[in-house]
C-alpha positions as CSV (number, residue, x, y, z in Angstrom):
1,X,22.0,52.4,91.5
2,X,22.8,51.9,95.2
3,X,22.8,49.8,97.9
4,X,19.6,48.7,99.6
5,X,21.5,48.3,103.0
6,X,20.0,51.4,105.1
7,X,23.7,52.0,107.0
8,X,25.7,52.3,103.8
9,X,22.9,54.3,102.2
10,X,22.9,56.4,105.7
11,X,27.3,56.8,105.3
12,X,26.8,57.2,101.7
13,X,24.8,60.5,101.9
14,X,26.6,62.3,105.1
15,X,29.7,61.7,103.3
16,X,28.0,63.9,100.4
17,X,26.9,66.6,102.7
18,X,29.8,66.8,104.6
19,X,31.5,67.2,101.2
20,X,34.0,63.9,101.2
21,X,34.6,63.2,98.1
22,X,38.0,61.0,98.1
23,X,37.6,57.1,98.6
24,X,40.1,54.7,99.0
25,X,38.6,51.4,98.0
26,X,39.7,47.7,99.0
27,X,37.1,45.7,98.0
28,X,35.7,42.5,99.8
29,X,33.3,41.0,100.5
30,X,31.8,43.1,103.5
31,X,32.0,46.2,101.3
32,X,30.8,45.4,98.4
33,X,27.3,47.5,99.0
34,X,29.4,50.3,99.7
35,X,32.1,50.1,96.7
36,X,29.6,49.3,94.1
37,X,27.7,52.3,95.2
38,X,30.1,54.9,95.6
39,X,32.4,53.8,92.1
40,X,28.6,54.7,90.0
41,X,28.3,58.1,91.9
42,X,29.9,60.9,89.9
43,X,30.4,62.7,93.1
44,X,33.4,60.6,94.3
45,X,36.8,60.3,93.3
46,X,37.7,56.3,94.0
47,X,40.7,54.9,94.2
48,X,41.3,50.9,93.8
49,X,44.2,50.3,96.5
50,X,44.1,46.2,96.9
51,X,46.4,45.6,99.8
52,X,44.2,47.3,103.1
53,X,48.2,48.9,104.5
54,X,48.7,50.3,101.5
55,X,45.6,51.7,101.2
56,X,45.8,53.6,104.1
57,X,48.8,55.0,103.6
58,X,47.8,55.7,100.5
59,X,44.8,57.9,101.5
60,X,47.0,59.5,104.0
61,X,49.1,60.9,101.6
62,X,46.1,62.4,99.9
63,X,44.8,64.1,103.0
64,X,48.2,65.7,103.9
65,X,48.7,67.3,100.5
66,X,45.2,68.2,99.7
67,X,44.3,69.0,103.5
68,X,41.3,67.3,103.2
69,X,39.1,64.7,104.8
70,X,39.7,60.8,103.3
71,X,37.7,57.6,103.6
72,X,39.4,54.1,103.4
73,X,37.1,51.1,103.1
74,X,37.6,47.5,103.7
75,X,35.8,44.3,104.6
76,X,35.9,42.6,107.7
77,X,38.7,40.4,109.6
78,X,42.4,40.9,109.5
79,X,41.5,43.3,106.3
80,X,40.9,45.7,109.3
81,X,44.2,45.0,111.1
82,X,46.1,45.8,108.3
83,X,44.6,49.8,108.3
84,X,46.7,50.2,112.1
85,X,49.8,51.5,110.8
86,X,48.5,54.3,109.2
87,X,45.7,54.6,111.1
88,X,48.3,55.3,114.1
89,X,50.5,57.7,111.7
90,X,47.1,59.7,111.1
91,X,46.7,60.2,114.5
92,X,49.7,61.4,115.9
93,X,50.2,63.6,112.8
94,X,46.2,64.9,113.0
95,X,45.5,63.6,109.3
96,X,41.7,63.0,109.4
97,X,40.6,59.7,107.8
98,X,37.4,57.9,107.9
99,X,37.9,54.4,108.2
100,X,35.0,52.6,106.8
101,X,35.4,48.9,108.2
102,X,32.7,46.1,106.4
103,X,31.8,43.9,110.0
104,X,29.4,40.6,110.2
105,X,26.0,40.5,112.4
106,X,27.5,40.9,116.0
107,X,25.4,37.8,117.0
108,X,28.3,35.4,115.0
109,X,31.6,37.3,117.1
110,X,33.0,34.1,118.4
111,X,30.9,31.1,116.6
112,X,33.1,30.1,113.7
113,X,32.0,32.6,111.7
114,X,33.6,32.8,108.8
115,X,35.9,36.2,108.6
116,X,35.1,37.5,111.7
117,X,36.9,38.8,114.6
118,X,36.1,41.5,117.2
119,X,36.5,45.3,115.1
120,X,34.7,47.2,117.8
121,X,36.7,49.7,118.9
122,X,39.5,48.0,117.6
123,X,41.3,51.6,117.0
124,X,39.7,53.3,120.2
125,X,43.5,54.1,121.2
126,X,44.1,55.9,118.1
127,X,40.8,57.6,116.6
128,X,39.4,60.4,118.1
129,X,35.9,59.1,117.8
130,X,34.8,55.3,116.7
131,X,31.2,53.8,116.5
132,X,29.4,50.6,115.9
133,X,26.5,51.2,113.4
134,X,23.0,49.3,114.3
135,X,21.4,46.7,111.0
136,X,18.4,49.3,110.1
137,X,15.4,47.1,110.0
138,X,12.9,50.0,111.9
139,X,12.8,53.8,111.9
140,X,14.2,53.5,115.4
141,X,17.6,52.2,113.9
142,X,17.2,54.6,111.0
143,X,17.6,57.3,113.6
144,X,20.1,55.7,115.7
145,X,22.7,55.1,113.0
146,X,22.1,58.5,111.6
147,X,23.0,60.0,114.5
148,X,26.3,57.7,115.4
149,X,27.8,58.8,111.5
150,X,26.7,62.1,112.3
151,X,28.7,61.4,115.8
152,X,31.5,60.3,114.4
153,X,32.1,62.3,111.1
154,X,31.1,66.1,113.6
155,X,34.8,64.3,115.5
156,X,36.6,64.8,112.6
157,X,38.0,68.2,113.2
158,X,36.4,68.9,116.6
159,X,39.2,70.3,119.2
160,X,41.8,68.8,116.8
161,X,42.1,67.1,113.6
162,X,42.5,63.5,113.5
163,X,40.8,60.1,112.4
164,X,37.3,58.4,112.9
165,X,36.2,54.5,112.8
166,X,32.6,53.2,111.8
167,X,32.2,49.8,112.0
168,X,29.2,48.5,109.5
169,X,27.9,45.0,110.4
170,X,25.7,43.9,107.5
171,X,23.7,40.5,107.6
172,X,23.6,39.9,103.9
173,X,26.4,42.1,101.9
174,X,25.2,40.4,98.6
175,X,21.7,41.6,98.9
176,X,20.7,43.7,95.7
177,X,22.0,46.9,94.3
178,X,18.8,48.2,93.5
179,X,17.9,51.3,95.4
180,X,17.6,54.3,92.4
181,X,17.4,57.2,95.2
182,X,18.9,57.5,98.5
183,X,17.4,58.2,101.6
184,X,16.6,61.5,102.9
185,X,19.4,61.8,106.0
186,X,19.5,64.5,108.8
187,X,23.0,66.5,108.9
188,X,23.8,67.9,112.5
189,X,25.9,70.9,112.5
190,X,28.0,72.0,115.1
191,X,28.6,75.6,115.0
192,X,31.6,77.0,116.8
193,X,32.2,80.8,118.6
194,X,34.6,81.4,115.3
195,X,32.3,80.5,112.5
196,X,31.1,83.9,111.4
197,X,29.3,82.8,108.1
198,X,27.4,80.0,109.9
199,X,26.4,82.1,113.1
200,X,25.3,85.0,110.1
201,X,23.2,81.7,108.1
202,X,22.0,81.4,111.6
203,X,20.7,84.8,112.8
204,X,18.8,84.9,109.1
205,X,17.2,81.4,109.7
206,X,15.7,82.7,112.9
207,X,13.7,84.9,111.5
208,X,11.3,83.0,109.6
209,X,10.2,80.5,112.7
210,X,7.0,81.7,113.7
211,X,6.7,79.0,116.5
212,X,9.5,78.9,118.5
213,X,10.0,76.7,121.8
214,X,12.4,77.1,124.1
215,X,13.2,74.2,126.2
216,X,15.2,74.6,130.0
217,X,16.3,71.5,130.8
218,X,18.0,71.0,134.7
219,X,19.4,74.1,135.5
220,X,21.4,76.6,137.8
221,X,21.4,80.1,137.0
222,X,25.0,81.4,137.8
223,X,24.3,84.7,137.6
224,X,20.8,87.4,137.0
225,X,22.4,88.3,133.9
226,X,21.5,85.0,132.3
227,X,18.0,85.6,133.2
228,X,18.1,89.2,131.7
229,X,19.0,87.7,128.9
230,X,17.0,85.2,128.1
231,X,13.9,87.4,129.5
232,X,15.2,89.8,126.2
233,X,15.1,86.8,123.6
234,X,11.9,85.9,124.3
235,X,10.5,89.6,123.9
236,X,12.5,89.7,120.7
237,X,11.6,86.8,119.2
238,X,7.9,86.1,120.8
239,X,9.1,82.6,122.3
240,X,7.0,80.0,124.3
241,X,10.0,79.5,127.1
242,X,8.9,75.6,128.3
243,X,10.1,75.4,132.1
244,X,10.4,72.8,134.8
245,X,11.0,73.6,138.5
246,X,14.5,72.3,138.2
247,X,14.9,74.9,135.1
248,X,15.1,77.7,138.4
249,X,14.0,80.0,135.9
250,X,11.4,82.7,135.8
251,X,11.5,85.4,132.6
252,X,8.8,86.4,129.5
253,X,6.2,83.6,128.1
254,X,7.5,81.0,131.1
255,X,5.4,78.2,130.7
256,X,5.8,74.8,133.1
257,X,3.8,72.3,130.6
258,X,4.6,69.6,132.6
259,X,1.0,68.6,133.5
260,X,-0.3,69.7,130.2
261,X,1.8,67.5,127.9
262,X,1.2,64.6,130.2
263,X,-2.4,65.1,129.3
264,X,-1.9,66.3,125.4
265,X,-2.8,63.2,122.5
266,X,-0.2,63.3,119.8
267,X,-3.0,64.7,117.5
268,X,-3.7,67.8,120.0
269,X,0.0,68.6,120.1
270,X,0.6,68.4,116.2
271,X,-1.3,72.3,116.5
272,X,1.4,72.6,119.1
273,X,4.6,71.5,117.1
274,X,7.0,74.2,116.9
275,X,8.9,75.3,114.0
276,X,11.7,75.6,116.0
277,X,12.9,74.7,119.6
278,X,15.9,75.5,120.9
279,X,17.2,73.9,124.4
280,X,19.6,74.4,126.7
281,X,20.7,72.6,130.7
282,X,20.2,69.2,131.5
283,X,17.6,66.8,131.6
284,X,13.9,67.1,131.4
285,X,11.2,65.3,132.8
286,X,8.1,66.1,131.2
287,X,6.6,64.1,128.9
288,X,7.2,66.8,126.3
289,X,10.3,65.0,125.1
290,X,7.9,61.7,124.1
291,X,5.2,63.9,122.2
292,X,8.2,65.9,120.2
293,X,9.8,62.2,119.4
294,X,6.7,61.2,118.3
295,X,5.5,64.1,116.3
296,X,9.2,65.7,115.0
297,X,8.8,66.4,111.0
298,X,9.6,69.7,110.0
299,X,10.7,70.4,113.5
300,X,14.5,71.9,113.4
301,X,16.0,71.7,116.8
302,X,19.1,73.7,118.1
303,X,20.9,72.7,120.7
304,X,23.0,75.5,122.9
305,X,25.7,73.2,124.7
306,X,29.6,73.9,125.9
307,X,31.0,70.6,125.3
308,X,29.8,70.5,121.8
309,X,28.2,67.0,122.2
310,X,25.4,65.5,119.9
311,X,22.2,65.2,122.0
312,X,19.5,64.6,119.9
313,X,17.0,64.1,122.9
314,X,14.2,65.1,120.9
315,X,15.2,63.4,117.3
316,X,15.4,66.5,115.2
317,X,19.0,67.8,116.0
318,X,20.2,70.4,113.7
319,X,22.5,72.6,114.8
320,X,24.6,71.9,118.0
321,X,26.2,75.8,119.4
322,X,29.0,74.8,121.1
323,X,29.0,78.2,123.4
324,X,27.5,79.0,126.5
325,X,24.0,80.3,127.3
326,X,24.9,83.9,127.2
327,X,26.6,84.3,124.5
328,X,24.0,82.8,122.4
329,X,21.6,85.1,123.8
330,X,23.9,88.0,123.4
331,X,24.2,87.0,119.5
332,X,20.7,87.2,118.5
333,X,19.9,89.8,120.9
334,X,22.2,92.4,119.1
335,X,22.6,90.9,115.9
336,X,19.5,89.5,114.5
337,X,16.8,91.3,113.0
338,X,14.0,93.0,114.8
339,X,11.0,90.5,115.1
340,X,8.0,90.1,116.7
341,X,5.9,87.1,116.2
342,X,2.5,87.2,117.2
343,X,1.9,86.1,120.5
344,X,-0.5,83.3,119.1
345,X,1.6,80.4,119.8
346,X,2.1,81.4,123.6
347,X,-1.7,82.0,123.9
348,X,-2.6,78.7,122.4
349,X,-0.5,76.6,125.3
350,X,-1.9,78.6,127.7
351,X,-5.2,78.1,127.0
352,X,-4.1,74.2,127.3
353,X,-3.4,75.1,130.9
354,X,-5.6,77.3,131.5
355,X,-8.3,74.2,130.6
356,X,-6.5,72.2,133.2
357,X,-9.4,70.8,135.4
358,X,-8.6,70.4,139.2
359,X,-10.9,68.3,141.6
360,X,-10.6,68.7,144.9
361,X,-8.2,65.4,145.4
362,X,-9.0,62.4,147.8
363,X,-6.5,62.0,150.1
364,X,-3.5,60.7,148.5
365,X,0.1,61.5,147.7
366,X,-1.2,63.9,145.3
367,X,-3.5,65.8,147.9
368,X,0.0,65.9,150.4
369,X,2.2,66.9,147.5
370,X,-0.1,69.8,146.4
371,X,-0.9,71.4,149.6
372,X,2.8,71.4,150.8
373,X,3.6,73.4,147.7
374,X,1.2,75.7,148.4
375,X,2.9,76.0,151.8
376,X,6.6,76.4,150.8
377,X,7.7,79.8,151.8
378,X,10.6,81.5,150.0
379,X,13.6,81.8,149.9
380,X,14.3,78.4,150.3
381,X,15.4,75.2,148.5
382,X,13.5,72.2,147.4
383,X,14.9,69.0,146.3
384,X,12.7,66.2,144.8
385,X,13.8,62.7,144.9
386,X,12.4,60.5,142.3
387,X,9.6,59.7,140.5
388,X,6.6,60.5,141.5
389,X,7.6,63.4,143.8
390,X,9.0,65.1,140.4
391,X,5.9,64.3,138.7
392,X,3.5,65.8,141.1
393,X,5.4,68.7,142.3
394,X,5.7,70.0,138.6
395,X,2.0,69.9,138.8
396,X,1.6,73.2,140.6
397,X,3.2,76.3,140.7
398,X,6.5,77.8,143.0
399,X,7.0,81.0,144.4
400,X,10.5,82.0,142.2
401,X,12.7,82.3,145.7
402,X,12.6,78.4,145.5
403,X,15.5,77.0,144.1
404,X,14.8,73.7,142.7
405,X,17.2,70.5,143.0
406,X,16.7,66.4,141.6
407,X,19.6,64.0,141.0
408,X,17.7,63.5,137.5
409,X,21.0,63.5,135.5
410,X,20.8,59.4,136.3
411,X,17.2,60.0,138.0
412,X,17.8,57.0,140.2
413,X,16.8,56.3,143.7
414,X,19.8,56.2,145.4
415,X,21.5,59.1,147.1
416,X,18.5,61.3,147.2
417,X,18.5,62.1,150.5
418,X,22.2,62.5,150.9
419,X,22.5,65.0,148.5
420,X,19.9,67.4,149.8
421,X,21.7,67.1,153.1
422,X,24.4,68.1,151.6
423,X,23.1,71.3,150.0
424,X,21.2,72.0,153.3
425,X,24.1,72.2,155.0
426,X,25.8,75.2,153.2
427,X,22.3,77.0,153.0
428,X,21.1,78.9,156.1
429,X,17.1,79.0,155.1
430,X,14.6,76.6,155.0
431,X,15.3,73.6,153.0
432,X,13.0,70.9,151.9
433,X,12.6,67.4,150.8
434,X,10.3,65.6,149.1
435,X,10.7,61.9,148.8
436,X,9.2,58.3,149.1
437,X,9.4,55.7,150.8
438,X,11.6,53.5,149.1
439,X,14.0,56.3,148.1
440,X,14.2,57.3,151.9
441,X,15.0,53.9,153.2
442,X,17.3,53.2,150.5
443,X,19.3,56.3,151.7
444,X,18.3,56.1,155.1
445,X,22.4,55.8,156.7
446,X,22.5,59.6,155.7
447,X,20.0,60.7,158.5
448,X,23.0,60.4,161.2
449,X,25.7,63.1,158.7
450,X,26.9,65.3,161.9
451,X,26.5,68.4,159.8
452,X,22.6,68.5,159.6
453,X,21.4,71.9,160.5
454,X,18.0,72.6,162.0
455,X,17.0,73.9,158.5
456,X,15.9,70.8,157.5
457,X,12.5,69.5,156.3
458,X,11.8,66.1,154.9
459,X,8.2,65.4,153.5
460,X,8.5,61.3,153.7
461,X,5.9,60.3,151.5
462,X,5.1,56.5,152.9
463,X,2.9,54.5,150.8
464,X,4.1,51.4,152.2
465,X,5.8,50.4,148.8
466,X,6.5,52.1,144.6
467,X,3.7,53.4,143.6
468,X,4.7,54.1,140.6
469,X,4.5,50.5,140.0
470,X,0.9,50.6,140.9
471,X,0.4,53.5,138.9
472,X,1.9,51.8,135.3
473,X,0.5,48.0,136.3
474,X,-1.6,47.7,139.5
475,X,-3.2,44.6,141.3
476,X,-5.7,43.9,138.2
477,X,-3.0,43.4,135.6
478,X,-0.4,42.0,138.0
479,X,-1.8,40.2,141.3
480,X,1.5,39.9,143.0
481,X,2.8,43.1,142.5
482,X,3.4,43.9,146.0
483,X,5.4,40.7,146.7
484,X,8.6,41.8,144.5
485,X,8.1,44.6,142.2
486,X,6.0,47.1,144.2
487,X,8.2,45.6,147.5
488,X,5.6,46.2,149.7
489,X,6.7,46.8,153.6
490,X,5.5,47.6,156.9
491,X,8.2,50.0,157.5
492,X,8.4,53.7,159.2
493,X,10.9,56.3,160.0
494,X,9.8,56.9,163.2
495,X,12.5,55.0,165.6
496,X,15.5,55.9,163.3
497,X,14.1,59.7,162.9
498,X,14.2,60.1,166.6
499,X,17.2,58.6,167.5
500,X,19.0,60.9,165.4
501,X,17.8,63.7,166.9
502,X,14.7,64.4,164.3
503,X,11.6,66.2,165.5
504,X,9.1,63.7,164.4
505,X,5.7,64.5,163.2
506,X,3.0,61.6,161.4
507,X,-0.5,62.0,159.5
508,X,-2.7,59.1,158.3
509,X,-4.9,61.2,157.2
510,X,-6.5,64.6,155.5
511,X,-7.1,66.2,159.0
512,X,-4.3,65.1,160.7
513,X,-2.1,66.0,157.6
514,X,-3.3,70.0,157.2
515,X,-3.2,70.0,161.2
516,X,0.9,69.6,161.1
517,X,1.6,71.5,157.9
518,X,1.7,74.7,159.6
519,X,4.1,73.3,162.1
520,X,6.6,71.7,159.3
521,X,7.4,74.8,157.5
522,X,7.6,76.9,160.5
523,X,11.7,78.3,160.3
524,X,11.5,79.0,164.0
525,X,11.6,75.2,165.5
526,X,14.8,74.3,166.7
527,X,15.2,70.5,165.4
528,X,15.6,69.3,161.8
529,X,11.6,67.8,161.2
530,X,10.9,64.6,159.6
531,X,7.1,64.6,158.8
532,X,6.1,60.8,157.6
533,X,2.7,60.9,156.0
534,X,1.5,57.6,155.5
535,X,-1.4,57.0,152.1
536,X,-2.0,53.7,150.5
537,X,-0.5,53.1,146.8
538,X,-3.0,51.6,145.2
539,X,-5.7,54.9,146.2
540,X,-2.4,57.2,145.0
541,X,-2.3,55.5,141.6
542,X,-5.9,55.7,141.4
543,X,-6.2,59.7,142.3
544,X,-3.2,60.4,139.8
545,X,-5.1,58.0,137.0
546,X,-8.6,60.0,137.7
547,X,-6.9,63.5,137.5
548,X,-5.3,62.5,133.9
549,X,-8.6,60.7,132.7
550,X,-10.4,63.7,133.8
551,X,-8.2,66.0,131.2
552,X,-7.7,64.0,128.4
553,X,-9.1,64.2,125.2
554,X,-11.3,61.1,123.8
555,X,-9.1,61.3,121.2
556,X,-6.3,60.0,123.6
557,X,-8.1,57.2,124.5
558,X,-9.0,56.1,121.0
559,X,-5.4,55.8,120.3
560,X,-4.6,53.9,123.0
561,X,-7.5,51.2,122.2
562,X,-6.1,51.3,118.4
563,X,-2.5,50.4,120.0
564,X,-3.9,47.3,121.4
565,X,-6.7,46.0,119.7
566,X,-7.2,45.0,116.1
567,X,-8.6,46.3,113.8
568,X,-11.1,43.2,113.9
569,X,-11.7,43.6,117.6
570,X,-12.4,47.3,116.9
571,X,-14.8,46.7,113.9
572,X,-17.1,43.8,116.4
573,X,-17.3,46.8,119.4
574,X,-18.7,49.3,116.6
575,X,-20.9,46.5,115.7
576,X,-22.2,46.1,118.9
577,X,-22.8,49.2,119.4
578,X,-24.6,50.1,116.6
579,X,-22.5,52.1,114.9
């Protein structure tokens, strides 16, 4: 029998896969869950050490003459102080131990609770890697506090050896023993350049994925080789290579599914799921990463990072290569098996797009956004502020001279503008702006920099407030949304643009818009250009809302009635209509 608390259950069976088998036990009442479990589980070796200093030093000793990993385990208060000493000896002398510390709900810390002092990060001067687990009531803190022990126990003997902290706060420690199995828990993996037999495991695995998905998150392409490359994987292995326009990349089976999964129910993209994805560069804004959280069973991720960190954006983490792009590439390129998957799972998302409907769009931010694109001429840069100019520019397609650029690492609105000024400056083509409103007043200081070229081109978007607001919410559900939340204004650029030395240029509407265009990304004019197009948000949120409606699967609205209504309130509409 076990415990039925989900975090000890969670510790319980990543200490088994990460093979741990020694246990220093001082038992209490925090830990009781844990000790009665581990002392009925033949695969541990326990060992009763009352006095928490002791203990410590106790399992330290095992771990330097065995050379192998050790967990102590205490309950909470100054049961957890006493662990320092050795705790401190482990670290300086890279002995790894995996201090288990039993913890009350965090809501007591400081209300006379009984036993309780503040543990968190109480050795963050002395372990290489200390967490807090979550109480697991829902499958979101299933998931969470897999991923912290996973965290923690991957720190162990990552660049050095040394020891970990997990803090477990229970709410009831006495609750019953009863739990005959344990859960099934994810192990990530973090695969090294120097781990031969796990790279080989590896290159073997790869070839029974039928359905692979490559994901390219934010990224710079230092060199053409990396393109080469991954151009070669995909022809090797038959890949669907999932793009954004920040991704700057072009190669085999590219795919921007931007606007797609934005329109995709969960039930049309469970024929979609991969087998397999495999992701690389930054952040991603496509709505891709919800439908993979929401539909990840069976789906293995691998995750090519330098650092080595767990990122588990998609909450199906396997395998974390800690190695660069390249050198992943070059692995399987040379060493794993010739393969050629059928080109079935790249046909199936392009028929998606290809089903894509387009209207011929009302004037709106949607209508600017889309015919500037078309416009863009290469080589040049673009750099998209927030939001809704990310969104909409991902809708349609760039020529591949156009380097991409979005400060969506925090993806906030300030300092939009001052970047692309920035990279402007030490680029002698066009470059190009995007951005709203909001974002450009926010930033607006940055317009007098000395060192603005006449290469520049800001599209000011100026809907008079955040659309996006309008978009999730709008005047029906929220009446007063333009008084705080939308922050509706009266503003324009037009007095500050000029006065820095900006050619100005306005439209209010579809004629006067397309009459200007030409003019705005013409290289030849010799003043930076600030071209304010002014649309209304509430018409914007509308055209955006039409275009998705107009693509989506009845499917996706039934789902979305079932998320809000009950199943009472759904049974009275069939009634009333018959059915």
């Amino acid at each position: 029998m076990y415990t039925d608390l989900k975090n000890y259950q969670i510790i319980i069976v990543l200490l088994k896969k990460y093979g741990i088998k020694h246990v220093v036990l001082s038992a209490g009442s925090r830990n009781i869950p844990f000790v009665y479990s581990v002392e009925n589980d033949p695969f541990f070796i326990c060992y009763s050490v009352v006095d928490e200093r002791s203990a410590a030093y106790f399992a330290l000793g095992i771990s330097q003459h065995l050379g192998v990993p050790v967990a102590i385990s205490c309950t909470s208060s100054t049961a957890t102080c006493n662990y320092l000493p050795a705790i401190t000896e482990a670290f300086y002398q890279g002995i790894p131990l995996i201090v288990l510390t039993g913890d009350r709900p965090p809501y007591y810390l400081g209300q006379m609770e009984n036993q309780m002092i503040q543990q968190v990060g109480m050795y963050k001067d002395v372990c290489k890697k200390s967490v807090n687990l979550p109480m697991v009531n829902t499958d979101e803190d299933f998931w969470y506090c897999e991923r912290l022990v996973n965290e923690a126990l991957l720190e162990l003997n990552h660049n050095g050896i040394g020891p970990i902290h997990i803090n477990i706060p229970v709410s009831n420690a006495s609750k019953s023993l009863t739990a005959k199995v344990l859960p099934a828990v994810r192990e990530i993996r973090r695969i090294e350049l120097g781990d031969n037999i796990l790279w080989e495991l590896k290159k073997n695995e790869l070839n029974h994925y039928n359905k692979i998905l490559v994901i390219c998150g934010q990224y710079v392409p230092r060199a053409e080789e990396e393109i080469v490359l991954l151009d070669t994987f995909s022809r090797k292995y038959n890949c669907v290579v999932a793009v954004e326009h920040m991704s700057n990349i072009s190669c085999y089976n590219a795919l921007n599914l931007c606007l797609v999964s934005e329109v995709l129910s969960y039930e049309e993209f469970s024929k979609l799921k991969p087998d397999l994805v495999i992701s690389f560069g930054g952040n991603i804004t496509s709505a891709l990463m919800g439908l993979l959280r929401n539909n990840h069973s069976e789906v293995h991720h691998w995750l090519i990072s330098q650092k080595g960190e767990i990122i588990d954006a998609f909450k199906c983490l396997t395998d974390i290569f800690e190695c660069s792009l390249p050198h992943f590439l070059k692995y399987f390129i040379q060493q794993g098996n010739i393969v050629k998957n059928s080109s079935d799972y790249y046909n199936t998302w392009k028929k998606h797009i290809k089903d894509i409907k387009w209207p011929d769009f009302e004037y709106s931010n949607l209508f600017v956004i889309r015919h500037f694109i078309q416009k863009i001429p290469e080589p040049s840069i673009l750099h998209l502020s927030v939001l809704n100019s990310i969104r909409m520019s991902q809708f349609f397609s760039l020529p591949s001279g156009v380097r991409v650029y979005a400060n969506i690492g925090t993806d906030g609105i300030d300092g939009c503008m001052s970047a692309f000024l920035g990279q402007s400056c030490v680029f002698d083509k066009l470059a190009f702006l995007v951005i709203g409103d909001l974002s450009f007043f926010y930033d607006m200081n940055s317009l007098r920099i000395r060192h603005i070229k006449n290469n520049v081109r800001i599209l000011l978007i100026n809907n008079h407030g955040g659309a996006e607001f309008h978009y999730n919410t709008g005047k029906k559900k929220d009446p007063t949304i333009d008084l705080h939340t939308a922050a509706k204004h009266n503003t324009t650029a037009l007095g500050w643009a000029e006065s820095v030395g900006f050619k100005y240029l306005s439209a209010h509407t579809q004629a006067e818009y397309m009459l200007n265009i030409d003019t705005f990304v013409n290289p030849d004019i010799d003043h930076p250009i600030l071209y304010e197009v002014f649309t209304d948000m509430e018409k914007d949120a509308s055209v955006l809302h039409d275009f998705y409606n107009m693509n989506r699967n009845p499917s996706f609205f039934k789902r979305v009635v079932k998320s809000v209504l009950s199943d009472t309130t759904i049974e009275y509409l069939k009634r009333l209509q018959g059915r």
